[in-house]
N, C-alpha and C positions, 0 to 999 in steps of 0.2 A: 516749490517742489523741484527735486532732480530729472530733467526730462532726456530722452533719448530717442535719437531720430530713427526713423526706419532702417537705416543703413550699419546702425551700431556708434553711431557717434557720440559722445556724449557732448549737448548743448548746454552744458551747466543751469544752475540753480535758476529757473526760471517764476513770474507770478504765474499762479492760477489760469488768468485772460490770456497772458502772450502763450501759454503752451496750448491752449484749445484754437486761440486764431491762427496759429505756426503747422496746426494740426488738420484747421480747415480749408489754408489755402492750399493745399497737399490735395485733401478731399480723403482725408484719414481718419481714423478715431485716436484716441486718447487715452487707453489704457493706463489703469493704477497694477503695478506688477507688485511691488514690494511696497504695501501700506504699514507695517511695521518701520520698517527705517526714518529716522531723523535728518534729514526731512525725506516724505515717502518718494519714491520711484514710481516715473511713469514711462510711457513708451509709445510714441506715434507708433501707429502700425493700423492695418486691416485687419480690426475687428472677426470679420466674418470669416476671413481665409487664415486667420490663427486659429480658430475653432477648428475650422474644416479640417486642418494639418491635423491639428490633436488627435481627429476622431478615426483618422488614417490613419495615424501610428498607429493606434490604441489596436485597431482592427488585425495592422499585417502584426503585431506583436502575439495580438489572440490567436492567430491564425497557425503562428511558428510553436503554440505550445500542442503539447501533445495530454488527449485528453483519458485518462484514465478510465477502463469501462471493465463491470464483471461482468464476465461471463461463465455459462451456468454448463455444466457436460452433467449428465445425469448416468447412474449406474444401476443396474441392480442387483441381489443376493447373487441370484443367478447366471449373472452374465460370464460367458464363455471366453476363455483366452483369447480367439481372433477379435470379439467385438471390443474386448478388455484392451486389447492391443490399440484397436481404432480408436477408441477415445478417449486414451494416454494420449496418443498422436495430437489430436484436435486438441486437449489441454497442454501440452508442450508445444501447439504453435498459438496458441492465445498468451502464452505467459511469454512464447520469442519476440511479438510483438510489443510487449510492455503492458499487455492488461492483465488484471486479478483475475483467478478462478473459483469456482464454486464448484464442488464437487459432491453432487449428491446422489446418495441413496435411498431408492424408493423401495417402503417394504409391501408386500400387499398381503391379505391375509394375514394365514397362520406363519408368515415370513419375519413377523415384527418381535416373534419369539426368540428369534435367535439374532439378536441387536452384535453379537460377535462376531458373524459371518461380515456384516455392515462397515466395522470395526475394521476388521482384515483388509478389505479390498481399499479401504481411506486409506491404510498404511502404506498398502503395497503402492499406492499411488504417490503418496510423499516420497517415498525411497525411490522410485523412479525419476521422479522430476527434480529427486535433492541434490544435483549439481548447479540447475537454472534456478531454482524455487525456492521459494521456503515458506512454510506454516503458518499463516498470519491469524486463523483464528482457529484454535483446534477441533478434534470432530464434535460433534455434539448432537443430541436426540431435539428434533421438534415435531412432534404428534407422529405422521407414520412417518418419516423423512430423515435422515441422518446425513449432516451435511458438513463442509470444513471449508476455507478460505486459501488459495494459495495465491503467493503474490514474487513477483520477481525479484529476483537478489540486487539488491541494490547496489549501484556501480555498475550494474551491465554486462560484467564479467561472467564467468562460472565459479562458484568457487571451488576453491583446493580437495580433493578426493578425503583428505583426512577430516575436513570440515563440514562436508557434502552429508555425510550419515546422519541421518536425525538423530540426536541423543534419546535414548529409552530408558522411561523410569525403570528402576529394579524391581519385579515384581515381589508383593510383599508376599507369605504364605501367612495363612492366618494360625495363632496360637489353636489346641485343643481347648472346647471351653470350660472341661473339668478338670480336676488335679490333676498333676504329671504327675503318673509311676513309671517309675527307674526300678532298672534291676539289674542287680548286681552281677557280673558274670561269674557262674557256678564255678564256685572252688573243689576242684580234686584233693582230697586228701588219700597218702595211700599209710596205709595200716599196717604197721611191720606183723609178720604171722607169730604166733604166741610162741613162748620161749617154755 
């Protein structure tokens, strides 16, 4: 086997025996690094404080990511401009941070009648927050709750005013569901007076 000292040395193609005795008079272990290769790679080194290393890295590498978290602002039918205002606020500083929002509507009662009011206030909330934000999963009804996803622009940036607008489907009008009558616009005829 190819053996390598603590230091980085390479001590060429050694047996079996001389690389664990080469290993023990150190007071080292004997690692196989590269068991694929002809002939495989090994490596005197400290067992114990290579692990230990790995599990530190591994740690401050966990540590420098940043962890992704939704968070929930709740609204309802009813809610009034200034409270409307506070928690746009608290969801444009959950999304400055880099987390997802949830944006829900609670209906109560006879509120759940009018799922359009619900509607409204989701929108007005994307068009607000559509410079940092965008749409990740759109509104949608679950038992009394009407609720939508918003998630940071990706890049970090804001995007461009002309890009920022949510696009909006065109609303369709629905056909009449019986025949169309047309009617023709009445023809004047004038009548010369009798001769």
């Amino acid at each position: 086997m190819r053996v390598i000292a603590d230091d980085g040395t390479q001590l060429g193609i050694l047996p079996t025996d001389e690389a664990l005795r080469r290993a023990e008079e150190q007071g080292l272990d004997l690692v196989e690094v590269s068991p694929t290769a002809r002939p495989p790679v090994c490596k005197i080194m400290d067992y114990g404080r290579y692990k230990y290393e790995q599990k530190r890295k591994a740690n401050e590498a966990k540590k420098k990511q940043h962890q992704i978290e939704v968070k929930e602002v709740k609204f309802r039918p009813k809610t009034d401009k200034h409270d409307f205002d506070v928690k746009l606020n608290r969801v444009k500083k959950f999304i400055g941070k880099g987390n997802k929002c949830k944006v829900t509507i609670m209906f109560r009662g006879r509120e759940i009648v009018h799922p359009e009011i619900g509607r409204d206030i989701l929108q007005r909330v994307a068009e607000d927050v559509a410079d940092m934000a965008q749409v990740e999963m759109a509104p949608r009804m679950e038992g009394r709750q009407m609720f939508m996803i918003v998630a940071p622009v990706k890049g970090g940036g804001s995007r461009p005013a002309a890009a920022a607008a949510p696009q909006r489907a065109p609303e369709v009008e629905k056909a009449p569901s019986g025949p169309e009558i047309t009617r023709a616009p009445a023809q004047v005829v004038k009548k010369s007076p009798a001769s």
